[in-house]
ZADREN-313461 format. One line per field, with one value per residue (C-alpha): residue number from 1; x, y, z. Coordinates in steps of 0.2 Angstrom, whole numbers, padded with zeros to 4 digits. Example, Ala and Ser with C-alpha at 12.3 -4.5 7.8 and 13.67 -1.06 7.14 Angstrom:
// ZADREN-313461
seq = [1:2]
east = [0062:0068]
north = [-0022:-0005]
up = [0039:0036]
//
This chain:
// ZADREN-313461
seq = [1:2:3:4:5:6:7:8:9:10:11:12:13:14:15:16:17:18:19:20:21:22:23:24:25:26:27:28:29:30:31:32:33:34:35:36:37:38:39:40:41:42:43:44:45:46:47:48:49:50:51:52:53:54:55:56:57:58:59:60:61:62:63:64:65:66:67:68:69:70:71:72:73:74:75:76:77:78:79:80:81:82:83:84:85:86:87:88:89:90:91:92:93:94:95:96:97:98:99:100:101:102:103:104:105:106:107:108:109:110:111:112:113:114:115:116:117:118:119:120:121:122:123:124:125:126:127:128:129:130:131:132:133:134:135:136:137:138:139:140:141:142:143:144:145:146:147:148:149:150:151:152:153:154:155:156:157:158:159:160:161:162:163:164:165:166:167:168:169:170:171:172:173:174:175:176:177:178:179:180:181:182:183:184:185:186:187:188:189:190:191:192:193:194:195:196:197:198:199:200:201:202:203:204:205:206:207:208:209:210:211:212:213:214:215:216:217:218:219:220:221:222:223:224:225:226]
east = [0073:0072:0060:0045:0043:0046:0033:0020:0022:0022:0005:-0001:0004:-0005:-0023:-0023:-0034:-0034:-0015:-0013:-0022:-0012:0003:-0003:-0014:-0005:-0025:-0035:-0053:-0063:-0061:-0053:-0038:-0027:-0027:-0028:-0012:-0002:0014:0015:0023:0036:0055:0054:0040:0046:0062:0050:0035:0047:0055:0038:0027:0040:0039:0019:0019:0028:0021:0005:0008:0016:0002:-0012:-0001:-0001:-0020:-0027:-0033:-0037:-0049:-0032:-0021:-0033:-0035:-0015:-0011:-0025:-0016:0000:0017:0026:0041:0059:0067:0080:0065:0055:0070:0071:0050:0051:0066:0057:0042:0051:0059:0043:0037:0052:0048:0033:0040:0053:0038:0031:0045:0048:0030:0034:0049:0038:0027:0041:0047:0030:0029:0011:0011:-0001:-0016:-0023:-0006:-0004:-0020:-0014:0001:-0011:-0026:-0037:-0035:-0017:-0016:-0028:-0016:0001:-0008:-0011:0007:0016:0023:0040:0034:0029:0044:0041:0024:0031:0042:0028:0019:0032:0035:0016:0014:0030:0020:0004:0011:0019:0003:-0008:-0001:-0012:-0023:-0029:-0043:-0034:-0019:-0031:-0042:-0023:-0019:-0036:-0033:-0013:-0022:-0029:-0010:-0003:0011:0023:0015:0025:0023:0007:0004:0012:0000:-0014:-0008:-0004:-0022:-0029:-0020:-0024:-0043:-0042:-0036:-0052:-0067:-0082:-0071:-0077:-0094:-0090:-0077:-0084:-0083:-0077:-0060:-0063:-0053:-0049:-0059:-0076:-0074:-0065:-0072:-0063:-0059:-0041:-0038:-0039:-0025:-0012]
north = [-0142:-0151:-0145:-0155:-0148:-0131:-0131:-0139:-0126:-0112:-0118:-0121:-0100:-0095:-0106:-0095:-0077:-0070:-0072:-0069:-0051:-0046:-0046:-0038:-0022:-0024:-0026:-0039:-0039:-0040:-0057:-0063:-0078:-0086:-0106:-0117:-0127:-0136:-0131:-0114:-0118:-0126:-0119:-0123:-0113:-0097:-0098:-0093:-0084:-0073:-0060:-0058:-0055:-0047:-0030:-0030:-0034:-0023:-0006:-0014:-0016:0003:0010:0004:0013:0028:0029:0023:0006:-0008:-0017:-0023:-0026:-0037:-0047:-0046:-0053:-0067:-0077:-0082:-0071:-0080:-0073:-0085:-0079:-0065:-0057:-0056:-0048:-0037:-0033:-0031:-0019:-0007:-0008:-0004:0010:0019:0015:0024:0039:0043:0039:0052:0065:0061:0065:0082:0086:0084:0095:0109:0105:0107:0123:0131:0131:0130:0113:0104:0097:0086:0080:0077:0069:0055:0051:0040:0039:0024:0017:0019:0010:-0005:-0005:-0006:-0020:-0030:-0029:-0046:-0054:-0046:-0027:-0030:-0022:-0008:-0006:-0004:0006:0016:0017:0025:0038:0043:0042:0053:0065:0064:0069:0086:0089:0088:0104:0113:0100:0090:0083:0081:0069:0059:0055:0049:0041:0031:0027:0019:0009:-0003:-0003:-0022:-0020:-0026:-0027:-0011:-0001:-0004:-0001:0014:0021:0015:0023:0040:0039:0036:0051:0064:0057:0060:0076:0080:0067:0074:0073:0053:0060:0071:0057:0044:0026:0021:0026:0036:0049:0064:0076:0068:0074:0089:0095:0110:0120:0114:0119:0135:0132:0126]
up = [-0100:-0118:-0130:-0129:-0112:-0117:-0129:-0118:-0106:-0117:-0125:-0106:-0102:-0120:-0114:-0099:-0107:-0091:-0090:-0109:-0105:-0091:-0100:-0115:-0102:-0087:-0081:-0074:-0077:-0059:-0050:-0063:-0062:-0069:-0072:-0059:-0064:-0052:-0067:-0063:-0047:-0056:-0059:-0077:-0080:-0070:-0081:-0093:-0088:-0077:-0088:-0094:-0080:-0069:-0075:-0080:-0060:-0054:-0064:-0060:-0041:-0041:-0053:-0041:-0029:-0035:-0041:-0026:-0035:-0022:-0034:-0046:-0030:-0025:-0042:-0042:-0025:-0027:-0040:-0040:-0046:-0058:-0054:-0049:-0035:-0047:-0052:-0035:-0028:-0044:-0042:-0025:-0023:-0038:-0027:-0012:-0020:-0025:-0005:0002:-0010:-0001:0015:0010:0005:0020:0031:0021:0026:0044:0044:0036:0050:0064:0054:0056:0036:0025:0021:0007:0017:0003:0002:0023:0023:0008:0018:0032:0020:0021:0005:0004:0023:0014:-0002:0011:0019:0002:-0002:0003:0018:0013:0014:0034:0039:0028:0036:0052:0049:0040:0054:0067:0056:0054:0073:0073:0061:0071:0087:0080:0069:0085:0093:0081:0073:0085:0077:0059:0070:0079:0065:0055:0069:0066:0051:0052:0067:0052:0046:0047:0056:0071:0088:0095:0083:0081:0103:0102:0088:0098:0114:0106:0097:0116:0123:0111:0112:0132:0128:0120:0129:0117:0101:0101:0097:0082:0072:0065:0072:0053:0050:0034:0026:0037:0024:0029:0045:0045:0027:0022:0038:0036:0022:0027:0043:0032]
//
């Protein structure tokens, strides 16, 4: 790449505000995009962009993870990731990584659950809750197998949960229903969410059609059981 193509492209990255101000913030103001340039598809300018954008993205992508931000994961995945294929990987694993943590968390509540330990009901509930399901689904093409897998373990989860909370596993179950997933793993939710309602044929009446969070149904009362 000689330097007259260099340049051009480095004056093209600093005309674009809205990507000038993500990688100074780390934000991206509502709806905003970056330019509209045919260029940033281009090897040449990913050899330079990516060591840039690459770790902005990712603590952006994990910090709208962990705060339960869908507005900036929307404005992220709408324009395009300037990242060459060594830095995907690299953002991809990092994000991965965090993913897995809470899959990790989730599978230590479970266990507490088949122990017969108190376990943290605010923290069971954000496991399957319906933001984090709609953030999971935001992620890229390349985290479907993570969403799958996701999802087997919350039906795992839901099964041993409804022994004693009914109410609390269907109304989960309810929720990883709007999970993108692979066909089975999504069947099987849907078939253990039918059985646990048959098990209770009025308990349609009292959840709400929209899958919300757990808490609007069940308010405190669970708090007190865990």
């Amino acid at each position: 790449m000689n330097h007259v193509t260099t340049q051009s492209l480095i004056t093209l990255i600093r005309r674009d505000a809205v990507l000038i101000s993500f990688l100074e913030t780390g934000t991206i103001p509502k709806g905003g995009r970056f330019l509209n340039d045919p260029r940033y598809n281009e090897p040449a300018l990913l050899q330079i962009i990516a060591p840039h954008f690459e770790p902005v993205f990712t603590a952006a992508v994990i910090s709208c993870l962990q705060m339960k931000d869908t507005e900036l994961m929307r404005d992220l995945m709408a324009n395009p990731h300037l990242l060459d294929d060594s830095h995907e990987e690299k953002s991809y694993t990092a994000i991965l990584q965090f993913l897995n943590e809470k899959e990790r968390f989730l599978l230590s509540l479970r266990h507490q659950l088949q122990l017969a330990q108190a376990v943290d009901a605010v923290a069971l509930e954000e496991t399957a809750d319906i933001t984090y399901i709609c953030l999971l689904n935001l992620l890229p093409d390349e985290f479907h197998s993570f969403r799958s897998e996701y999802c087997k373990e919350v039906i795992k989860t839901a099964r041993i949960l409804a022994k004693k909370h009914h109410k609390m596993a269907i109304i989960m179950l309810s929720n990883i229903l709007e999970l993108q997933c692979d066909s089975p793993s999504h069947l099987r939710a849907e078939m253990l969410y039918n059985e646990l309602q048959a098990e209770i044929p009025d308990l349609s009446i009292q959840i709400p059609t929209s899958r919300t969070s757990i808490w609007v149904t069940i308010g405190s009362l669970y708090s007190k059981l865990f």
